[in-house]
Backbone of each chain as nested JSON, in Angstrom:
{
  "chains": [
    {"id": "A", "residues": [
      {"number": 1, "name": "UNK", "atoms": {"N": [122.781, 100.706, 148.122], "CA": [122.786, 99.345, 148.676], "C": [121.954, 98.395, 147.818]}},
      {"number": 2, "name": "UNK", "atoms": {"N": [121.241, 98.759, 147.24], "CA": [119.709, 97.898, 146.532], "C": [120.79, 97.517, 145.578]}},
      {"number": 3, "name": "UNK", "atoms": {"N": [121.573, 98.034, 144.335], "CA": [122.307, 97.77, 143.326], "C": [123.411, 96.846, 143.96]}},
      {"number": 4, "name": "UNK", "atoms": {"N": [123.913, 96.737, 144.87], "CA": [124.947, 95.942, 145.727], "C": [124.409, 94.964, 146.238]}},
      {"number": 5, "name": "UNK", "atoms": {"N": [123.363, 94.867, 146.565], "CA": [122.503, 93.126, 146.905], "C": [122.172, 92.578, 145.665]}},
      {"number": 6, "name": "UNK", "atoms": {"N": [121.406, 93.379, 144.874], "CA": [121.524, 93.12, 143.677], "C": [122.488, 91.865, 142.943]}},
      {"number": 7, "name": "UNK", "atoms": {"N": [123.354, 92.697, 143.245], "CA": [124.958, 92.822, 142.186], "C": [125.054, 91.01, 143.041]}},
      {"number": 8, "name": "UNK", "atoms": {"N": [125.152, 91.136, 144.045], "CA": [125.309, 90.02, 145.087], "C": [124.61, 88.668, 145.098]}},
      {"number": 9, "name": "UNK", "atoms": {"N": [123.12, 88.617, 144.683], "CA": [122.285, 87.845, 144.659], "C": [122.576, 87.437, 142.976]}},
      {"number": 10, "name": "UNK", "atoms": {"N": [122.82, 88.614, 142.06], "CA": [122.857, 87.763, 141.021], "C": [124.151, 87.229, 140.634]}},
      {"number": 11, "name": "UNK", "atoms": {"N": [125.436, 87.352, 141.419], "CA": [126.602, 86.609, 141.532], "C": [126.084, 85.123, 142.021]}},
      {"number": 12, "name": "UNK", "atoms": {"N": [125.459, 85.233, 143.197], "CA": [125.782, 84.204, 143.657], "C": [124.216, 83.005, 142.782]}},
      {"number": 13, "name": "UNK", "atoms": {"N": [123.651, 83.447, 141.942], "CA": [122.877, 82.638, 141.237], "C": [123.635, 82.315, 139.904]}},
      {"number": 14, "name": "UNK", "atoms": {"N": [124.837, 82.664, 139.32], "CA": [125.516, 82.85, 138.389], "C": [124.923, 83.78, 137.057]}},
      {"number": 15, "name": "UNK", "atoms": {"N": [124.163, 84.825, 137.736], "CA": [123.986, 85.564, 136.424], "C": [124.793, 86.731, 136.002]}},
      {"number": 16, "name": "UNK", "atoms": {"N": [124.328, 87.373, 134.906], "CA": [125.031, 88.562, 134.272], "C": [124.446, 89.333, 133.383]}},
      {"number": 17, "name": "UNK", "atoms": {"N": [124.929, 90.659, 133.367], "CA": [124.469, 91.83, 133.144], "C": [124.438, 92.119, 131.945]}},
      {"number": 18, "name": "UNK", "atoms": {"N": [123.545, 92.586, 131.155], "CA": [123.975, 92.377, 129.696], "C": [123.341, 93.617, 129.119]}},
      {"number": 19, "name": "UNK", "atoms": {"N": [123.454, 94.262, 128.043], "CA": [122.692, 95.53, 127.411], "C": [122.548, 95.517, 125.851]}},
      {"number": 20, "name": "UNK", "atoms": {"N": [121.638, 95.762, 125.586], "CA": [121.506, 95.756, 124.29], "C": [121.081, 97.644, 123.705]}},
      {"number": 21, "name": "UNK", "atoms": {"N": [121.036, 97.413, 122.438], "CA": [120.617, 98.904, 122.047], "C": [120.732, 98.576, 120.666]}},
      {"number": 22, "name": "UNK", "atoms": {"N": [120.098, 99.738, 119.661], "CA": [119.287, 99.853, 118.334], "C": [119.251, 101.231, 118.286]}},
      {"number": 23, "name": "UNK", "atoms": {"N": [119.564, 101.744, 116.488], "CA": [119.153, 102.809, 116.3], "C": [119.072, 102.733, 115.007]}},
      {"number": 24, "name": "UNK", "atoms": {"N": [118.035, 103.285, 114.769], "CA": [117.538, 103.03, 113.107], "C": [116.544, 104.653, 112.698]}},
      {"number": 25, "name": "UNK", "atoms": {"N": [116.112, 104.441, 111.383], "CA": [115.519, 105.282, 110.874], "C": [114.144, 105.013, 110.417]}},
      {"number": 26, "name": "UNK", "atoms": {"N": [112.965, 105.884, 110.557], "CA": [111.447, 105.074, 110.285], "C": [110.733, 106.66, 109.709]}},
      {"number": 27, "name": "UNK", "atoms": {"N": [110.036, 105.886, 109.008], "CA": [108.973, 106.69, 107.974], "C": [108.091, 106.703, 108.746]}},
      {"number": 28, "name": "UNK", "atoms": {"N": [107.224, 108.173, 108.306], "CA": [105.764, 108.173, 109.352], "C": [104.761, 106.827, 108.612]}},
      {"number": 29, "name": "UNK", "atoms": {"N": [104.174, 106.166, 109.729], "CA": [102.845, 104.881, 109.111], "C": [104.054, 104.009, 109.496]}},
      {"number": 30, "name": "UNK", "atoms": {"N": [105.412, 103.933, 109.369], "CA": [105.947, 102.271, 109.727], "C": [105.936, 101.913, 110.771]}},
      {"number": 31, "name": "UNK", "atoms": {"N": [106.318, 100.464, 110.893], "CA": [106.223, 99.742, 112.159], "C": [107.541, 99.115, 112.168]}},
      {"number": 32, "name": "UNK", "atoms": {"N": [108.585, 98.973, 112.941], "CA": [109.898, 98.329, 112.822], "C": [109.859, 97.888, 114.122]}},
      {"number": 33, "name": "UNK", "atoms": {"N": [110.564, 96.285, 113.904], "CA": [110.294, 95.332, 115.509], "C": [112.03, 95.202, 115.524]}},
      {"number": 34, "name": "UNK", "atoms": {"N": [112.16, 95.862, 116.699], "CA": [113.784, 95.329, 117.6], "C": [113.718, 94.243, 118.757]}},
      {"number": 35, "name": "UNK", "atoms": {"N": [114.376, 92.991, 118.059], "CA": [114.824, 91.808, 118.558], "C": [115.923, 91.787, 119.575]}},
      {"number": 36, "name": "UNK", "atoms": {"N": [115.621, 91.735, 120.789], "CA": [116.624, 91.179, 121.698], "C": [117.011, 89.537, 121.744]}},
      {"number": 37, "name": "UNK", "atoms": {"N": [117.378, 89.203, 121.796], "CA": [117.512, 87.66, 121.892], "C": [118.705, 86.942, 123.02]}},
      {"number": 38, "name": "UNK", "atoms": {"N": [118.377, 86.672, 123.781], "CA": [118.917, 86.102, 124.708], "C": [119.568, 84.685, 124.791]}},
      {"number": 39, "name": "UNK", "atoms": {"N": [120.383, 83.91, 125.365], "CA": [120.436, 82.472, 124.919], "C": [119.515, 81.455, 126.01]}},
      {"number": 40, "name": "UNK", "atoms": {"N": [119.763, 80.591, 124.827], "CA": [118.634, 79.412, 125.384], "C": [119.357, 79.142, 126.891]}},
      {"number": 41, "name": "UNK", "atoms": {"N": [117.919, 78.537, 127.922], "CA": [118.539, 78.561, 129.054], "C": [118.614, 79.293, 130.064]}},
      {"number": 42, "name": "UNK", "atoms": {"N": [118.466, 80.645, 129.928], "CA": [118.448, 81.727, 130.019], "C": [117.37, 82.425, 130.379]}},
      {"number": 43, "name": "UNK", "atoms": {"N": [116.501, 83.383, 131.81], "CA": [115.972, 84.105, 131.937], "C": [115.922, 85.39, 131.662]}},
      {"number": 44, "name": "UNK", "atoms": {"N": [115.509, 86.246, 130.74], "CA": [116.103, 87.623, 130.904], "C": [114.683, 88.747, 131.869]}},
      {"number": 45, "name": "UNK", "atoms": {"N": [115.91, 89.109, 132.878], "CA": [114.767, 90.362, 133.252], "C": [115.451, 91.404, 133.072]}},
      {"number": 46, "name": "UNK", "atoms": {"N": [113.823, 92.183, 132.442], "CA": [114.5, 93.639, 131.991], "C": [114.563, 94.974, 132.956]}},
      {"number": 47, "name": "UNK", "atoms": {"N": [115.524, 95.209, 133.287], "CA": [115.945, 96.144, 134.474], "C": [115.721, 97.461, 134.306]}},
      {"number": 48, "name": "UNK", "atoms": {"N": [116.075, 97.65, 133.19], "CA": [115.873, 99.464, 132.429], "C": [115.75, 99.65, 131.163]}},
      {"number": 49, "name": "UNK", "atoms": {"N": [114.511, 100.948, 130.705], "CA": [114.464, 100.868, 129.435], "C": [114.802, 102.307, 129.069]}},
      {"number": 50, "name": "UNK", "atoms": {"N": [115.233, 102.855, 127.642], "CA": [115.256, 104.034, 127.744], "C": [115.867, 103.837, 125.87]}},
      {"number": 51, "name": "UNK", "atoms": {"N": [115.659, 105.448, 125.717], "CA": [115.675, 105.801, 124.255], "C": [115.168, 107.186, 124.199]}},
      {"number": 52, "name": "UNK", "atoms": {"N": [115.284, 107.79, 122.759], "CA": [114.676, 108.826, 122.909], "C": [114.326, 108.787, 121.205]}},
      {"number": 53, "name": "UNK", "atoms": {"N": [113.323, 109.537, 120.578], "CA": [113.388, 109.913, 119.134], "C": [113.864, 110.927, 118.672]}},
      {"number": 54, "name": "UNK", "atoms": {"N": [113.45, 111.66, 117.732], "CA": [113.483, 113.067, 116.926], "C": [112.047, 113.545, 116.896]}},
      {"number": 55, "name": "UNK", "atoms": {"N": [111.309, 113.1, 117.085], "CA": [109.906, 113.33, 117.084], "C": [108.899, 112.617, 118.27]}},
      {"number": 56, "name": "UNK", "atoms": {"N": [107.264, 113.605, 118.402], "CA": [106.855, 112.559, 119.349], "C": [105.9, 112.02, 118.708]}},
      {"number": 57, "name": "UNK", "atoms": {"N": [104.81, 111.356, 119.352], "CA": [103.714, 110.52, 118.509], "C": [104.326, 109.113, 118.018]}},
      {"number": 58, "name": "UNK", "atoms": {"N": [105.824, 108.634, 118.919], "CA": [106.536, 107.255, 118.441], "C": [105.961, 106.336, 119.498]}},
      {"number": 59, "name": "UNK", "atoms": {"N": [104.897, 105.369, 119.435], "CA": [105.082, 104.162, 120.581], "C": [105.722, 103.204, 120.388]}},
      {"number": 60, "name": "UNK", "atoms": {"N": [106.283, 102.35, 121.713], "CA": [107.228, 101.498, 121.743], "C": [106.159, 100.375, 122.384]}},
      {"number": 61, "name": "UNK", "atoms": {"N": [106.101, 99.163, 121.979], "CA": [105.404, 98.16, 122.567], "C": [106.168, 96.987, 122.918]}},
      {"number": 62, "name": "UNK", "atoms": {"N": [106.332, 96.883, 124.033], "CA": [107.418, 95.889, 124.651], "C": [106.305, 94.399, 125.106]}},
      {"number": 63, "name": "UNK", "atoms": {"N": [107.014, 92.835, 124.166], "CA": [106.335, 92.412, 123.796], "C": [107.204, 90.846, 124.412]}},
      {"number": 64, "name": "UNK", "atoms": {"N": [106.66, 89.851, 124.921], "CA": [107.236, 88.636, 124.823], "C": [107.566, 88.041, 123.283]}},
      {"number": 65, "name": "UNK", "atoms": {"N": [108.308, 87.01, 123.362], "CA": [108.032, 85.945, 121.979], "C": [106.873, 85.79, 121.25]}},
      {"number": 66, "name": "UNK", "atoms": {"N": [106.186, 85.264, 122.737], "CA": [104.85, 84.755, 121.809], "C": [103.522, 85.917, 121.711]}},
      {"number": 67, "name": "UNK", "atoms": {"N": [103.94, 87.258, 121.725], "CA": [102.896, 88.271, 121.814], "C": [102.426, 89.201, 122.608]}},
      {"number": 68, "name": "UNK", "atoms": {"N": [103.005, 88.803, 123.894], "CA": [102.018, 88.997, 125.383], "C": [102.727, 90.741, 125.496]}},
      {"number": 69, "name": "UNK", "atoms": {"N": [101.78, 91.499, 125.726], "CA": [102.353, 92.568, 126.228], "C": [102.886, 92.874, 127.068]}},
      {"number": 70, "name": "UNK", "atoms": {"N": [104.339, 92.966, 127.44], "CA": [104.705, 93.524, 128.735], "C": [104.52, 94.757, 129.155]}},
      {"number": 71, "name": "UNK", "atoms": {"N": [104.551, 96.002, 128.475], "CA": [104.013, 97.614, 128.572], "C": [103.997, 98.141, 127.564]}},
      {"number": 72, "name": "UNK", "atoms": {"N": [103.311, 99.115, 127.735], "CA": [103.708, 100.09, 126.475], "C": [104.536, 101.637, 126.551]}},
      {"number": 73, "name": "UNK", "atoms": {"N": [105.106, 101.842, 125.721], "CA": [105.998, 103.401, 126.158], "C": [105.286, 104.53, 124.936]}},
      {"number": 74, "name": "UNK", "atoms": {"N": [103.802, 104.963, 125.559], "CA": [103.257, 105.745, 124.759], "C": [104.063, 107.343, 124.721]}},
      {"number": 75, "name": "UNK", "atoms": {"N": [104.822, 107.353, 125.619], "CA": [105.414, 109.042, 125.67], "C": [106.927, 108.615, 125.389]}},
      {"number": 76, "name": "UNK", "atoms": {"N": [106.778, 108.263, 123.933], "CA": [108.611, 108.313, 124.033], "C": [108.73, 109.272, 123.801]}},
      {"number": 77, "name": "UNK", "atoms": {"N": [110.784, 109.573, 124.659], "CA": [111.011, 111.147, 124.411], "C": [111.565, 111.569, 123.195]}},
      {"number": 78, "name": "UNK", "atoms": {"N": [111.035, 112.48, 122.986], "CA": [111.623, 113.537, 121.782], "C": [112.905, 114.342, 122.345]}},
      {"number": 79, "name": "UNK", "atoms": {"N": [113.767, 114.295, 121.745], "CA": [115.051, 115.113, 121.615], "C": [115.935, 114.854, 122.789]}},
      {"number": 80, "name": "UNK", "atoms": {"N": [115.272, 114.121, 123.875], "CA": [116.604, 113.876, 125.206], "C": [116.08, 112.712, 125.273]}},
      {"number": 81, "name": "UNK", "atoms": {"N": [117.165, 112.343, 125.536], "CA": [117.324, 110.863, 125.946], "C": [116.98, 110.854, 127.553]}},
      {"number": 82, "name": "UNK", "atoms": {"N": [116.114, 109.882, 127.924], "CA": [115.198, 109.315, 129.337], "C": [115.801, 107.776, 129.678]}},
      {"number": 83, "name": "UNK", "atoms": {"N": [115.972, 107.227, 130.58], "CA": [115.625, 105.944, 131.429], "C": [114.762, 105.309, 132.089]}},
      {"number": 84, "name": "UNK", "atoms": {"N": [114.28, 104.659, 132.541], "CA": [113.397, 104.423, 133.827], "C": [114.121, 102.762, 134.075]}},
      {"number": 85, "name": "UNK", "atoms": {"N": [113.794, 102.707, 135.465], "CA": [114.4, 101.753, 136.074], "C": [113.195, 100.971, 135.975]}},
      {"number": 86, "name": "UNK", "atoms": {"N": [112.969, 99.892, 136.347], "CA": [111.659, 98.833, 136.345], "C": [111.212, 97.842, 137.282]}},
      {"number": 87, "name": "UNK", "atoms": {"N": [110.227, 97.711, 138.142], "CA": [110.071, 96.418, 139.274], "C": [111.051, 95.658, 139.051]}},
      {"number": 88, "name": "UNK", "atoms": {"N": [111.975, 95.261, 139.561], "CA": [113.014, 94.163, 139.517], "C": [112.098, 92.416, 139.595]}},
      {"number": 89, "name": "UNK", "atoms": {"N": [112.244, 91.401, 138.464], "CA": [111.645, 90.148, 138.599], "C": [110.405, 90.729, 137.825]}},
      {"number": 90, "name": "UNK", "atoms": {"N": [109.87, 92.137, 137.588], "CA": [108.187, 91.975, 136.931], "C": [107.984, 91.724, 135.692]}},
      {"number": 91, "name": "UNK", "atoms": {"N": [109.328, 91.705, 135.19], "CA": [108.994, 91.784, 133.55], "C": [110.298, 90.754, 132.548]}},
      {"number": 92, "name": "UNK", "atoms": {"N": [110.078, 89.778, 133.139], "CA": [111.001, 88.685, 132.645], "C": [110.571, 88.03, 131.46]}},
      {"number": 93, "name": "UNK", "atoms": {"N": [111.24, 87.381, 130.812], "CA": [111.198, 86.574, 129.804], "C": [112.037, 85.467, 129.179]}},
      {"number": 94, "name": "UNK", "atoms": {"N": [111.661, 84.711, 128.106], "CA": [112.718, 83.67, 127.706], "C": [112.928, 83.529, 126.748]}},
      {"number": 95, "name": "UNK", "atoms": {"N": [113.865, 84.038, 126.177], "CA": [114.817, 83.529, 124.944], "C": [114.313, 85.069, 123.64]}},
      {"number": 96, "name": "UNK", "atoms": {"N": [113.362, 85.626, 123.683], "CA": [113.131, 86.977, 123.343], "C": [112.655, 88.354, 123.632]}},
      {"number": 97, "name": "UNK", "atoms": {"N": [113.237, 89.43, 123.755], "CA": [112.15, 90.396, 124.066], "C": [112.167, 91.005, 123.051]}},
      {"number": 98, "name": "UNK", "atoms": {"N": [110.381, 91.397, 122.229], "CA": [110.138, 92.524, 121.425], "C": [110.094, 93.311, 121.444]}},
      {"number": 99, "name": "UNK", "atoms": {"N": [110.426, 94.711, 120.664], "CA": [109.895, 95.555, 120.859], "C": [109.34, 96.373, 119.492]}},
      {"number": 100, "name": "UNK", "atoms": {"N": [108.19, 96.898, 119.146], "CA": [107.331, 97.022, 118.293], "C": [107.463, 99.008, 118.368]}},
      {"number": 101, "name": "UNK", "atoms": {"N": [107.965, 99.375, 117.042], "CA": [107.85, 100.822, 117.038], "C": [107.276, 101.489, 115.789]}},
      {"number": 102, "name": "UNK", "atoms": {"N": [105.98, 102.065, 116.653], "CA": [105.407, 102.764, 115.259], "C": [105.284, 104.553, 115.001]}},
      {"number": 103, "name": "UNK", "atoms": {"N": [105.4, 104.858, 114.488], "CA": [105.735, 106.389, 113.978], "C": [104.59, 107.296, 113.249]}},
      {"number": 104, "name": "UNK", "atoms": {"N": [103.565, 107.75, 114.01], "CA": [102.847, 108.325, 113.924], "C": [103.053, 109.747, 114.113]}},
      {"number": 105, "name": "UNK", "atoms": {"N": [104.196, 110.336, 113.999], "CA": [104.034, 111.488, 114.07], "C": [104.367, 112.788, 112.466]}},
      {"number": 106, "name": "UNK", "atoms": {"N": [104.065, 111.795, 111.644], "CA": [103.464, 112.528, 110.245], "C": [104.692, 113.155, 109.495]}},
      {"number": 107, "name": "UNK", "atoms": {"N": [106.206, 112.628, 110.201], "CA": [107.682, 112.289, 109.267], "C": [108.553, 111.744, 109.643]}},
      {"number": 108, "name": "UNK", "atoms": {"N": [109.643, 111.562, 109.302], "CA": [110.47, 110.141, 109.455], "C": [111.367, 110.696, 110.397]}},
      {"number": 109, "name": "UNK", "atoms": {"N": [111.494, 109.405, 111.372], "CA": [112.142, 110.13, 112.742], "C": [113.331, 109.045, 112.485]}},
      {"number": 110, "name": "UNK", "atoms": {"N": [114.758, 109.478, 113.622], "CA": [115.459, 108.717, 113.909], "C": [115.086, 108.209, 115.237]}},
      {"number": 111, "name": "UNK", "atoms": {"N": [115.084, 106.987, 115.626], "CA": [114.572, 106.331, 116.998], "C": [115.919, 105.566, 118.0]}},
      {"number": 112, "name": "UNK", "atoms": {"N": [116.152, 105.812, 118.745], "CA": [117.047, 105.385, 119.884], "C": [116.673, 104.476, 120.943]}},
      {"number": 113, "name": "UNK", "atoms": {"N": [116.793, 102.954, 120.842], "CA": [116.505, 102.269, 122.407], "C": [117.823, 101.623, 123.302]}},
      {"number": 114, "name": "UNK", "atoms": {"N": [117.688, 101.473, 124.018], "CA": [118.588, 100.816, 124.954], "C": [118.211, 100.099, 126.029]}},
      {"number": 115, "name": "UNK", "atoms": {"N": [118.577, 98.904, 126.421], "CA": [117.507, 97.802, 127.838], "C": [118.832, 97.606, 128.262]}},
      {"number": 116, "name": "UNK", "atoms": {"N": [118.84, 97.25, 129.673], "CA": [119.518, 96.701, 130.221], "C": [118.539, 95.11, 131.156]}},
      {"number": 117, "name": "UNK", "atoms": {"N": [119.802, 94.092, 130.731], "CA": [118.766, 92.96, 131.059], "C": [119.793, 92.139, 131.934]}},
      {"number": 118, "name": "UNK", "atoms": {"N": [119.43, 91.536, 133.054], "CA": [120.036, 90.442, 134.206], "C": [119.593, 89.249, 133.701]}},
      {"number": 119, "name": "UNK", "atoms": {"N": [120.147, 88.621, 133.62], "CA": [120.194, 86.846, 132.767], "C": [120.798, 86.106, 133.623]}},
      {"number": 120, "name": "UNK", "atoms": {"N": [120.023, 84.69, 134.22], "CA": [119.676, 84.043, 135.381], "C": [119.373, 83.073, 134.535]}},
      {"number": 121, "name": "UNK", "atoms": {"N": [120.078, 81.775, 135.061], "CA": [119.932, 80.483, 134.237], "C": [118.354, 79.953, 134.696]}},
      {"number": 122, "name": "UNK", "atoms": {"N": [117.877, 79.479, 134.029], "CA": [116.424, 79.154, 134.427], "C": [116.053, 78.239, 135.589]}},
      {"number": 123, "name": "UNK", "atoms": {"N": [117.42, 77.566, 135.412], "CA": [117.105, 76.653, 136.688], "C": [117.144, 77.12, 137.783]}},
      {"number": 124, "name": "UNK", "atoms": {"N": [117.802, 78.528, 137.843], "CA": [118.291, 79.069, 139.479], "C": [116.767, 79.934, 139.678]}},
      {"number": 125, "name": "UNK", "atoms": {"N": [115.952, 80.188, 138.51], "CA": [115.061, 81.346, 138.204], "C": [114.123, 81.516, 139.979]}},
      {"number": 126, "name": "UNK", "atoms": {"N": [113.494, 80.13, 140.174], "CA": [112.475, 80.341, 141.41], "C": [113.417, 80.548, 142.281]}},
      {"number": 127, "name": "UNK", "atoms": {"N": [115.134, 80.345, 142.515], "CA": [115.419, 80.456, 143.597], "C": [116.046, 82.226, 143.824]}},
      {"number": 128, "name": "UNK", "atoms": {"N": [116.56, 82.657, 142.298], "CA": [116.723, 83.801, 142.188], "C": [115.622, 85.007, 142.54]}},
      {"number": 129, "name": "UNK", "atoms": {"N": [114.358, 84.311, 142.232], "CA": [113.182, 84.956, 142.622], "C": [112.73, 85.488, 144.48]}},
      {"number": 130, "name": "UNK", "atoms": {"N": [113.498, 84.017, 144.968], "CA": [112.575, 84.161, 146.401], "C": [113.966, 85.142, 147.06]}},
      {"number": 131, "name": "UNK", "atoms": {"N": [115.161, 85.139, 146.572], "CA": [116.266, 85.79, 147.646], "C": [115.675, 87.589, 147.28]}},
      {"number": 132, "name": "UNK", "atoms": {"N": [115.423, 87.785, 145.358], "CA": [114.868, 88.865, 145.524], "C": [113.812, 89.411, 146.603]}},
      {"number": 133, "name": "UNK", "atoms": {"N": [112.803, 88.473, 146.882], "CA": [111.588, 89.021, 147.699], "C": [111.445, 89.15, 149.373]}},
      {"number": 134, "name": "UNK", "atoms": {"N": [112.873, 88.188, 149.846], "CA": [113.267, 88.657, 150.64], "C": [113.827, 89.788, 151.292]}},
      {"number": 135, "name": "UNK", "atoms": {"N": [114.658, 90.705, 150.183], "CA": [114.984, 91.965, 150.378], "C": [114.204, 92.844, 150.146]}},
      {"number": 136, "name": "UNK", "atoms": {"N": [112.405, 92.341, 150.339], "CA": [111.557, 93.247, 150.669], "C": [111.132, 93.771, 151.861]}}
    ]},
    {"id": "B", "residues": [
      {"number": 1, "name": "UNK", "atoms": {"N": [127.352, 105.924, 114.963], "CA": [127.047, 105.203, 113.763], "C": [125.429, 106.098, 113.002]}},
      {"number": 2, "name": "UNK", "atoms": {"N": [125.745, 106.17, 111.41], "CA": [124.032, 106.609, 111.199], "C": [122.815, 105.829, 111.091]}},
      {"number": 3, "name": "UNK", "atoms": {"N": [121.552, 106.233, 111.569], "CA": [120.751, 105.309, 111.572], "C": [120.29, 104.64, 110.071]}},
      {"number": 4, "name": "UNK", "atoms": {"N": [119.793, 103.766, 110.274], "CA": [119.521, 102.839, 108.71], "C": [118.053, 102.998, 108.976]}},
      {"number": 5, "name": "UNK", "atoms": {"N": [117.487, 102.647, 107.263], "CA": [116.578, 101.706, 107.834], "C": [115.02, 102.614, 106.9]}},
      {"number": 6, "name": "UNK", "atoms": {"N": [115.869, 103.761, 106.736], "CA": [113.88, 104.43, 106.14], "C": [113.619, 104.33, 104.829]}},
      {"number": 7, "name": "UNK", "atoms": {"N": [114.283, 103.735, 104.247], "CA": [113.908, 103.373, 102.796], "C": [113.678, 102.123, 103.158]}},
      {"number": 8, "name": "UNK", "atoms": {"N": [113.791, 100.967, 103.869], "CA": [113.578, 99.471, 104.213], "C": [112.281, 98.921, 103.616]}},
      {"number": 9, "name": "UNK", "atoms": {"N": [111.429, 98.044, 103.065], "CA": [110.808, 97.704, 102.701], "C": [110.384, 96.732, 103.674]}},
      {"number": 10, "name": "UNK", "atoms": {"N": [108.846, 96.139, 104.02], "CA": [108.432, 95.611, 104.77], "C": [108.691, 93.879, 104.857]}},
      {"number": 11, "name": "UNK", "atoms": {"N": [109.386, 93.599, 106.28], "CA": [110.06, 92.61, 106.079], "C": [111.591, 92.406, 105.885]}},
      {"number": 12, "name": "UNK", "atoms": {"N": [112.18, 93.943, 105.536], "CA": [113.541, 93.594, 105.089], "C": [114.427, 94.105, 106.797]}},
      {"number": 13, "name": "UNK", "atoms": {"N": [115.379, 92.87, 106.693], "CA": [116.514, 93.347, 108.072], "C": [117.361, 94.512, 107.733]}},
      {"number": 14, "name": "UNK", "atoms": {"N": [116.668, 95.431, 108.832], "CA": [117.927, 96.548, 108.799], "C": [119.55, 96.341, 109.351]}},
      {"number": 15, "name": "UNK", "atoms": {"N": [119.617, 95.913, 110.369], "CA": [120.807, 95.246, 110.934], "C": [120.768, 94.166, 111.995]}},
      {"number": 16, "name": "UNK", "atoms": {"N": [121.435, 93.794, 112.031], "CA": [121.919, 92.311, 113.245], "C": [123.021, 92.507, 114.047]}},
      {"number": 17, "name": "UNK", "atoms": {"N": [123.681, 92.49, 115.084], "CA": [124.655, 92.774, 115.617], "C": [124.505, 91.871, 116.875]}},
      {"number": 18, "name": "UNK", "atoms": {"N": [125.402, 91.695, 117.496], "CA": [125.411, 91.176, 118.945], "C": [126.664, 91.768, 119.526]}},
      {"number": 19, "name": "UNK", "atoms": {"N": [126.312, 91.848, 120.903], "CA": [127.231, 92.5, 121.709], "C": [127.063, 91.608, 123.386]}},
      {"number": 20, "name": "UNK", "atoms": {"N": [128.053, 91.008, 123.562], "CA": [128.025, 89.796, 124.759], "C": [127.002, 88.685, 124.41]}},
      {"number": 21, "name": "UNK", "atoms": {"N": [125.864, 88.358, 125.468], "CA": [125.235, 87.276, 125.193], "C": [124.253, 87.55, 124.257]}},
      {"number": 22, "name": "UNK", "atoms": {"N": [124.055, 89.063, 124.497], "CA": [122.636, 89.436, 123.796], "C": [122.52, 89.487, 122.216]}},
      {"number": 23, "name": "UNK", "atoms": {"N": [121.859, 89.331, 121.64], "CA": [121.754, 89.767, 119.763], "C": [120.703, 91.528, 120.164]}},
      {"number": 24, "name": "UNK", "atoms": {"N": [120.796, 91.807, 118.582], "CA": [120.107, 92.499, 118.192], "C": [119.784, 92.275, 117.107]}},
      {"number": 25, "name": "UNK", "atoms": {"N": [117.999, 92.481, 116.44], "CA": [118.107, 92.047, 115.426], "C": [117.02, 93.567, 114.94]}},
      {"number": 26, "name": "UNK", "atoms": {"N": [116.731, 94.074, 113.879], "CA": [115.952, 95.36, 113.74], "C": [115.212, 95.077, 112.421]}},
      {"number": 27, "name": "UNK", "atoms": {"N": [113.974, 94.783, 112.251], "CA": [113.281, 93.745, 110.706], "C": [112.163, 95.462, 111.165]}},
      {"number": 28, "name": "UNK", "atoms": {"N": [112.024, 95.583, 109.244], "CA": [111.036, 96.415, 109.312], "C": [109.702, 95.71, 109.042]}},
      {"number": 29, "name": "UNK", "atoms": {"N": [108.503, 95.854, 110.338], "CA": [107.294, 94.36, 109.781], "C": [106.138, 95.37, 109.403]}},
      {"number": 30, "name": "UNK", "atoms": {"N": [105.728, 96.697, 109.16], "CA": [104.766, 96.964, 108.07], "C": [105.231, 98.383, 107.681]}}
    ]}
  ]
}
């Protein structure tokens, strides 16, 4: 039911569902930043994150535009691929989300991410906000 | 697809893509 009010509340604010994903290759010591970019206008909240590496000792630092940390994913998984779902509304943003990956685990891994993000025109944003907190 | 990207030099774009509204963009920064 939660995914069906969901689905419902962000119809009727005119938003939509969108996913992004990245897969690249990194040397142990690098740092490689994956750009989401959203369009102007546009709220993005991030609903689910998930990925996995070839190795562990990879953090993922999930980052606004202008820096701000939204979390960090110090246990990315090695060899299976994981999800996690996320506070719905806690971790929004506008017009970018970063994400910062560094490879400390002493050889070059292949790295896997994937977000799923709900995009809510900004103007509907406080009203999209309060129908969420009602279905608390 | 194979992954790119470990010979990349700092600063250089590994790939760009977009898929619906969203972009992707993957820059190696150190």
């Amino acid at each position: 039911m939660y995914d069906l009010k969901l689905h419902a509340i962000a119809k009727k604010y005119k938003g939509e569902f969108g996913a992004g994903s990245a897969i690249f290759s990194q040397t142990d010591g690098a740092t490689t930043r994956v750009t989401f970019t959203i369009p102007i206008g546009m709220t993005g909240y991030l609903l689910k994150h998930g990925g996995y590496a070839q190795k562990t000792d990879i953090l993922a630092e999930f980052k606004t535009e202008t820096g701000d940390v939204l979390f960090n994913w110090e246990e990315y998984p090695d060899s299976t691929f994981e999800e996690y779902q996320l506070p719905l509304t806690e971790y929004a943003f506008k017009n970018k989300l970063v994400v910062d990956f560094t490879n400390s685990s002493g050889s070059s891994t292949d790295i896997l991410i994937k977000v799923s993000i709900l995009l809510i025109p900004t103007t509907k944003e406080d009203l999209f906000e309060k129908a969420i907190d009602r279905l608390g | 697809m194979a992954a790119k990207g470990e010979n990349a030099k700092v600063g250089e774009i590994i790939s760009e893509s977009k898929k619906g509204k969203i972009k992707v963009k993957i820059v190696r920064i150190n």
